[in-house]
Structures are given as C-alpha cells and as structure tokens.
KEKOLVEX-184983 format. One record per residue: x, y, z negated of N, C-alpha, C, O in turn. Coordinates in steps of 0.05 Angstrom, whole numbers, padded with zeros to 5 digits, always signed. Layout:
<nodes>
XYZXYZXYZXYZ ...
</nodes>
This chain:
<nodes>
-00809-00739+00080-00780-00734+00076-00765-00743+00100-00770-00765+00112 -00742-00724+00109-00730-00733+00142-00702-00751+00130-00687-00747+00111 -00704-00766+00146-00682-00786+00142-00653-00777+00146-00642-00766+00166 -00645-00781+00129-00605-00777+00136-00591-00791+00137-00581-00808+00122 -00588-00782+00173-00579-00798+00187-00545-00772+00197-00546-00748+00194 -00526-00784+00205-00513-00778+00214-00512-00769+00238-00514-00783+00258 -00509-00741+00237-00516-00721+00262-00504-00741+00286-00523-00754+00294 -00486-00746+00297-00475-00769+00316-00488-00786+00333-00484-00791+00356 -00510-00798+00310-00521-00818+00326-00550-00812+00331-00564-00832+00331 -00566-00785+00337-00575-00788+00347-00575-00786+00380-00595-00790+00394 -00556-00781+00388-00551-00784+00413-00556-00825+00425-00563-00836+00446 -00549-00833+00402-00562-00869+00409-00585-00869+00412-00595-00883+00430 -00605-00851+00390-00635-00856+00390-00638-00844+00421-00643-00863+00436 -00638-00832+00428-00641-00820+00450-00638-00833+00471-00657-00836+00487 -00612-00847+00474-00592-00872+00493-00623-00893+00501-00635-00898+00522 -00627-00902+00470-00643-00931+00466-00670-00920+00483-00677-00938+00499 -00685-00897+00485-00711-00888+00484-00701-00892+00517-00715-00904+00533 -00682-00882+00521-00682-00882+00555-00680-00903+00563-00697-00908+00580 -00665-00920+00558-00664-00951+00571-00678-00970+00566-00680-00988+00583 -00694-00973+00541-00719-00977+00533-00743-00972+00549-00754-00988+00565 -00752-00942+00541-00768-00936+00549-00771-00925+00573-00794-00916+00575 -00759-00921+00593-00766-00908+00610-00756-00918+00648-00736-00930+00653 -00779-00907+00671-00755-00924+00682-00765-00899+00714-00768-00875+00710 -00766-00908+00734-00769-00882+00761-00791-00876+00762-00799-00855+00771 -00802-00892+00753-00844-00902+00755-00853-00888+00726-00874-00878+00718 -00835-00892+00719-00843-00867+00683-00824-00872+00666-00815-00891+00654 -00818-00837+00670-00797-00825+00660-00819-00817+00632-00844-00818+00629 -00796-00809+00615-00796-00799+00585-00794-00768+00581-00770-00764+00580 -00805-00746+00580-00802-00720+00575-00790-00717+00550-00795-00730+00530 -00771-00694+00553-00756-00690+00530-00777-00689+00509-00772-00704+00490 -00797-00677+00507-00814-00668+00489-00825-00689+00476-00832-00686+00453 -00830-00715+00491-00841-00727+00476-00821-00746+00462-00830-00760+00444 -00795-00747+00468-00774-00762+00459-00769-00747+00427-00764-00760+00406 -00771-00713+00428-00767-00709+00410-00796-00713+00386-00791-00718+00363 -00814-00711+00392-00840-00724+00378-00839-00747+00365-00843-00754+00342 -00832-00758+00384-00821-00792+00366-00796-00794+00357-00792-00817+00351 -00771-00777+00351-00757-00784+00332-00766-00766+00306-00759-00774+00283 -00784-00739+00310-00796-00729+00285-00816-00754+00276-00821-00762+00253 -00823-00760+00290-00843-00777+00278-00832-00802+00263-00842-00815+00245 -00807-00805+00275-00785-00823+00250-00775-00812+00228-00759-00823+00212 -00783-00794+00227-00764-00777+00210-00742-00774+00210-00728-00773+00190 -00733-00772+00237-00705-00763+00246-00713-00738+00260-00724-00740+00281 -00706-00709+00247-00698-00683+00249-00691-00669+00275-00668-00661+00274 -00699-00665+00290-00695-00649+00319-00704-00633+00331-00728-00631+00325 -00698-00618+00346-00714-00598+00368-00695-00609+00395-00673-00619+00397 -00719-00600+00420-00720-00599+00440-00696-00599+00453-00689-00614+00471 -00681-00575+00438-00656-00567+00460-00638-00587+00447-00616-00587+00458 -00639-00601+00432-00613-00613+00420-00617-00649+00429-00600-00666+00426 -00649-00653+00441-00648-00670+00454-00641-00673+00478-00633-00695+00484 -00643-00653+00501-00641-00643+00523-00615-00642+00521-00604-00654+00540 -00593-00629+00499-00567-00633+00503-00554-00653+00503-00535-00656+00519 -00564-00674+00482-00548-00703+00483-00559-00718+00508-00549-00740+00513 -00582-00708+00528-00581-00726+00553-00565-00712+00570-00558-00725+00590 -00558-00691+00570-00539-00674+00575-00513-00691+00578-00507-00698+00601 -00500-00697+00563-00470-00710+00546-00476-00734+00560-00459-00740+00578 -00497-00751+00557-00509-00775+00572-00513-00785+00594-00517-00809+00600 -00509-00764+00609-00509-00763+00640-00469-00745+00646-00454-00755+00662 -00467-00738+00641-00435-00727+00638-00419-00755+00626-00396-00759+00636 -00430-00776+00606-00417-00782+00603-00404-00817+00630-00385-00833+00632 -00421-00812+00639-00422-00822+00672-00453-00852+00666-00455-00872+00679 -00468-00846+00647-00486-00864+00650-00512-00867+00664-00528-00855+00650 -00524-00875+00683-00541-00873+00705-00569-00863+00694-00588-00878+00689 -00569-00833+00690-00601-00823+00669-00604-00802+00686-00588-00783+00685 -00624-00804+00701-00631-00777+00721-00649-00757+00706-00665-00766+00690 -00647-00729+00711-00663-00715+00701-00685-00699+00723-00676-00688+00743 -00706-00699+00719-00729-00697+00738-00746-00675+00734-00758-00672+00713 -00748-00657+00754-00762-00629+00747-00786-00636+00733-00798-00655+00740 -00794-00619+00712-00816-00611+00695-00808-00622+00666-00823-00618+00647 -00785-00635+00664-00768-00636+00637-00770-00659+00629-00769-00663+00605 -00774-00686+00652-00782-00716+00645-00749-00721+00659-00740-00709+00678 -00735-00746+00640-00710-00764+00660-00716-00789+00646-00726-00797+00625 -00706-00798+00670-00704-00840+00655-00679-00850+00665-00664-00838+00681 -00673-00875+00652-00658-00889+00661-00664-00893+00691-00685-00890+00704 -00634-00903+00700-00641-00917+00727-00625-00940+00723-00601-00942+00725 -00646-00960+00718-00633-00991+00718-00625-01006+00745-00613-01028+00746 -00633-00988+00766-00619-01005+00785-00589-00986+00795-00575-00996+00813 -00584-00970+00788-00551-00956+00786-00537-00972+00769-00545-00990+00754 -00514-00961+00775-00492-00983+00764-00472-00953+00745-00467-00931+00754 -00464-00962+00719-00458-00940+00706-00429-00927+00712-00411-00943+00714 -00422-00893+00717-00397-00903+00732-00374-00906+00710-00377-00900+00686 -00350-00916+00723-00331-00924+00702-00311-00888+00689-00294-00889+00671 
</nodes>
C-alpha cells in the first residue's frame, strides 16, 4: 500500500537524498532516487523526480545535473541567495 503523503513534499524526499546521499565522487541517478522512494512507498515516476530537481536547482540550491541522468549535491558551493 503507497503512502499518503502530500504531493508537496516529495520534492524534500528528493532535497534529503541529494544532500544525504550524494556528492561529485557519486552522484545519485534519477532512476535510482525514484526506486527508493517506490520502495518507501512513496508513489513516483522518473519525470516527476527529474522535475522537482528541476525546481531544486532553479530554486538557486547548489545540485548539479550530470550527463547520463546522475546530479548530486555540491557541498562545497555556497547556495545562492
């Protein structure tokens, strides 16, 4: 059974998985970001994770996106204001 959660916040699960998990040395592919929130039973596809890192990087926070569909945080950028 998938959890209901408030469409909103998974853009946090997403947030947490990047700054968490990931860093220049290993990045997180969308694909498998969305694997592990199905596997929480939090409800997603691909493009709707790819969009909230989308919003995530627009929204000026330091998350690079890296050809072949892997981005990570970058903890040594500074987020812009």
């Amino acid at each position: 059974m998938k959890k209901n959660i408030a469409k909103k916040t998974l853009i946090l699960y997403v947030l947490k998985m990047l700054y968490k998990g990931s860093s220049k040395d290993k990045p997180i592919t969308i694909t498998n970001m969305t694997k592990v929130l199905n596997s929480m039973e939090i409800a997603c596809d691909r493009r709707t994770v790819s969009r909230n890192v989308d919003y995530i990087i627009e929204f000026g926070l330091p998350v690079v996106k890296i050809k072949g569909g892997g981005c990570y945080y970058d903890h040594t950028a500074q987020a812009s204001e």
